[in-house]
VOGU-3710 file (C-alpha; in Angstrom, 3 decimals, decimal comma):
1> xxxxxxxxxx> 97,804/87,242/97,139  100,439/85,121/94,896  103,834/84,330/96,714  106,761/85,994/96,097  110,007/84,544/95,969  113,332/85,829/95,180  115,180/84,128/92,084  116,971/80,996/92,540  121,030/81,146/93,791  122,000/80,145/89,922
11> xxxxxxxxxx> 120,740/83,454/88,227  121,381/85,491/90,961  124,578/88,419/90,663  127,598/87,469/93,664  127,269/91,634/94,495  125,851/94,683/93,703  126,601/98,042/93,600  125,244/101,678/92,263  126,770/103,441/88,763  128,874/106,097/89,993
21> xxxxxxxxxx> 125,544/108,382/88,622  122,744/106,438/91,068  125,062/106,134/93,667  125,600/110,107/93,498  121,762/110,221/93,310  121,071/107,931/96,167  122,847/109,787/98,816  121,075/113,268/97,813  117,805/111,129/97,478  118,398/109,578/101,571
31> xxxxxxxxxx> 119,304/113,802/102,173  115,351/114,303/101,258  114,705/112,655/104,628  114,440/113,830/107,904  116,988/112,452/110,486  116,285/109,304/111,937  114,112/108,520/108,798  116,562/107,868/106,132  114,729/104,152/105,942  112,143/106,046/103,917
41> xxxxxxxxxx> 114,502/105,865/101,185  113,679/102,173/100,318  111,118/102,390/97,530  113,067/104,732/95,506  116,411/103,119/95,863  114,814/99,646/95,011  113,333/101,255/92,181  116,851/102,735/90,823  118,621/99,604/91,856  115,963/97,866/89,343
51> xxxxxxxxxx> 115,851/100,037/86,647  119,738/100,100/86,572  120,084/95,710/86,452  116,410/95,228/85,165  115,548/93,366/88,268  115,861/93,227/92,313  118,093/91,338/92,933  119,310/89,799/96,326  122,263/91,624/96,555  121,105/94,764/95,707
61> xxxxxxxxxx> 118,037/93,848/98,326  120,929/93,777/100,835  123,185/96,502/99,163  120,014/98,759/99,984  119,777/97,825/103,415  123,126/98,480/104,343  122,959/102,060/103,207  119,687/102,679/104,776  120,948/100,831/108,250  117,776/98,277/107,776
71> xxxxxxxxxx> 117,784/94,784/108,871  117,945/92,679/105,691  114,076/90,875/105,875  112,698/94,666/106,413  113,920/95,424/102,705  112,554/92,059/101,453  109,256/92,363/102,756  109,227/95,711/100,687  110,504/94,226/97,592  108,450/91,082/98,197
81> xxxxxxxxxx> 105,055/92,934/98,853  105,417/95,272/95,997  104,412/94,093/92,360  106,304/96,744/90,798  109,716/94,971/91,817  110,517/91,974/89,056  112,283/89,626/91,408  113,388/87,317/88,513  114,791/88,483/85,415  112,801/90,018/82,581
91> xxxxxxxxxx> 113,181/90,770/78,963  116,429/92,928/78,316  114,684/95,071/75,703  110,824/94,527/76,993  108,931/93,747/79,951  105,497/93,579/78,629  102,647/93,976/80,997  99,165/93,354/80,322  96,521/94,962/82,256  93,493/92,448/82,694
101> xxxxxxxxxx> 91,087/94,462/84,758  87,423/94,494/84,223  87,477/97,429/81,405  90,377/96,166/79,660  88,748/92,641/79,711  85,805/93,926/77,798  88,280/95,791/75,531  89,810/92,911/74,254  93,188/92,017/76,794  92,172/87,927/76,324
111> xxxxxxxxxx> 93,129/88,578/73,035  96,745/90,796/73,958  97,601/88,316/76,177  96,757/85,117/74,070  99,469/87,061/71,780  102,039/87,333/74,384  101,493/83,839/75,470  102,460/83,054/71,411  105,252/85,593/70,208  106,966/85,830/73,544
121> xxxxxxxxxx> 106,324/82,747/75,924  103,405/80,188/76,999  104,356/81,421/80,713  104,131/84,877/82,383  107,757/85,969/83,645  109,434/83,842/81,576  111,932/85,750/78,917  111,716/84,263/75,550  114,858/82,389/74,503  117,077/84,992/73,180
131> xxxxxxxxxx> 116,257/86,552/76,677  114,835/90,462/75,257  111,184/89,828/75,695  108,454/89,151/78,770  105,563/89,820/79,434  102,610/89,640/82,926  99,604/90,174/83,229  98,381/92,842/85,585  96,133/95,114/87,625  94,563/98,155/86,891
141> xxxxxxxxxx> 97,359/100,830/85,149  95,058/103,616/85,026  93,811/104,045/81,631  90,470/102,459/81,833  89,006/105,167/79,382  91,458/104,108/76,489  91,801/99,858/77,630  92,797/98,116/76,212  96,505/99,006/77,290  99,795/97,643/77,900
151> xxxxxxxxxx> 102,948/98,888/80,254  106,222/98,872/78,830  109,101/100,159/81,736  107,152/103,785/82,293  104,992/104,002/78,796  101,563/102,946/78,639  100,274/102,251/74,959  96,852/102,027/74,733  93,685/101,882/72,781  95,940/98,346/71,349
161> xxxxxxxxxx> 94,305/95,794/68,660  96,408/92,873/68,503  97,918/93,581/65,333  98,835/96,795/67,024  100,721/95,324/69,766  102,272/92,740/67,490  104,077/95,577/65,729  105,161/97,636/69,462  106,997/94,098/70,535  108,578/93,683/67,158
171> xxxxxxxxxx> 109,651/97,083/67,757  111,199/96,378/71,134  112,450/93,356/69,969  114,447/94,842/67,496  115,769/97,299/69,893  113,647/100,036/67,973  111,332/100,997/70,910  112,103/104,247/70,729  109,920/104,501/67,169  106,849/103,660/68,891
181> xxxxxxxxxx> 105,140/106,928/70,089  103,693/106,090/73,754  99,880/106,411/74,234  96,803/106,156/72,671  97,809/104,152/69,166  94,506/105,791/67,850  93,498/109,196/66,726  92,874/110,754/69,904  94,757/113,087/72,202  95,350/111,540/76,056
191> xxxxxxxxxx> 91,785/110,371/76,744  89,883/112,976/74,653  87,194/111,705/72,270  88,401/109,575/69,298  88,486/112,364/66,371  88,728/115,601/68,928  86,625/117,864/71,109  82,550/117,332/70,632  81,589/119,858/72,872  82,595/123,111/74,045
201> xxxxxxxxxx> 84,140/123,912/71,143  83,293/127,983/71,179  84,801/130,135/73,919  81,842/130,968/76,281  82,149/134,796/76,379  81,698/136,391/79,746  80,908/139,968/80,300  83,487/141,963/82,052  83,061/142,867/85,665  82,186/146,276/86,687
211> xxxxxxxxxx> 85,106/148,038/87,667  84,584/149,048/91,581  84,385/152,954/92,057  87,695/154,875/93,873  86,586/155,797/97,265  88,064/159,384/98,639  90,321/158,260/101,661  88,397/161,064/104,067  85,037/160,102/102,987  85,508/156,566/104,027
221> xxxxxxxxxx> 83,752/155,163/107,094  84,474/152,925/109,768  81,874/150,444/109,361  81,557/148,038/112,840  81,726/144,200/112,927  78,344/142,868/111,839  76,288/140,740/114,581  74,366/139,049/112,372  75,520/135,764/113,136  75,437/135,907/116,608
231> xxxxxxxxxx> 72,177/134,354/118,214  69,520/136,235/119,720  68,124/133,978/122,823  67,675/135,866/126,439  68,281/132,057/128,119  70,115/132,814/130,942  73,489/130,463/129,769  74,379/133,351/126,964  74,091/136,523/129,559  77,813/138,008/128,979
241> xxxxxxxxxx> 77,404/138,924/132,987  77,097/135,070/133,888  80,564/133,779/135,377  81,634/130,959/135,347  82,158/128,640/138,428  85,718/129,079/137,959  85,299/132,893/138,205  82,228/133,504/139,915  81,789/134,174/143,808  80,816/130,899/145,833
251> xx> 77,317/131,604/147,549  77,480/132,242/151,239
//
């Protein structure tokens, strides 16, 4: 596992606080919580503290603890262990990430990262110069069927060809992300076959049950449990007469 580090003193914000919104939204969040086990909170307030500056940062590491009670190294191991927290800043308009696992490696990612390396920077985490763009590469993001695939913020777009993803980060760049529909870029619905449904296409038509008869309230009989399931042994352990030592007479 890579180290972790949080950003260097230069880059990093003097304090931090919650948007009158999040802050609102933390407090009922820390309500979800039983008493005593507010600390729960962590993940999700380290997750709106990012998506509100684009990054953890050290004071909002320690803004965090303070409202949860936590000593401050309990909330940095958590943003520290996590890859989902971006302890150095990212691109403003687009943090690209790659995924490079196995099925997306035969799909082609070499080839999406080898552009990210060339329109946005040679280095992972590194924002390109005007500071909107950049990109990491990954593990698995969950849409092996349609790799290769990129996360941008919350949207995945997959099924990518370079060209493809070439025209999402001009997109982004230009602040235009919103014209790029997330998921497959191909003609396919979620991860249904390119082109539609192969199979199954006709309704399987079931015949309809038999409707059960009305039985006359008076003419209905008690039926008894059924002892089928009970086992039929005459060892002397299952006679129902047998005490046991706790209840049975001592022998004189």
């Amino acid at each position: 596992m890579s180290v972790r580090r949080l950003a260097e003193e230069n880059v990093q914000p003097a304090s931090f606080a919650f948007s009158k919104d999040n802050a609102v939204w933390a407090k009922a969040t820390i309500k979800k919580y039983p008493k005593g086990r507010e600390q729960s909170a962590v993940i999700p307030l380290l997750m709106r503290a990012q998506e509100q500056d684009g990054w953890v940062t050290k004071a909002a590491i320690e803004g965090v603890a303070d409202m949860l009670g936590m000593p401050y190294i309990r909330v940095l191991e958590v943003a520290t262990f996590y890859t989902q927290f971006q302890l150095k800043p990212v691109g403003t308009r687009a943090h690209v990430q790659v995924c490079g696992t196995t099925p997306c490696m035969l799909r082609g990612s070499e080839d999406l990262i080898n552009l990210c390396k060339k329109r946005i920077h040679p280095e992972p985490l590194t924002p390109n110069e005007a500071g909107t763009l950049s990109w990491e590469e990954v593990e698995c993001q969950g849409t092996c069927v349609n790799a290769p695939m990129v996360m941008i913020f919350k949207d995945t777009y997959e099924d990518l060809t370079v060209p493809q993803l070439e025209y999402i980060i001009d997109r982004f760049d230009a602040g235009k992300g919103s014209d790029v529909k997330p998921g497959p870029q191909i003609d396919r619905i979620f991860s249904a076959p390119v082109g539609g449904p192969t199979t199954l296409l006709t309704p399987e038509k079931k015949p309809a049950a038999p409707r059960a008869k009305k039985v006359n309230d008076e003419a209905a009989v008690s039926v008894p449990p059924s002892k089928a399931a009970r086992a039929k042994t005459a060892a002397a352990e299952t006679d129902p007469a047998l005490k046991t030592p706790s209840t049975g007479k001592k022998p004189r």
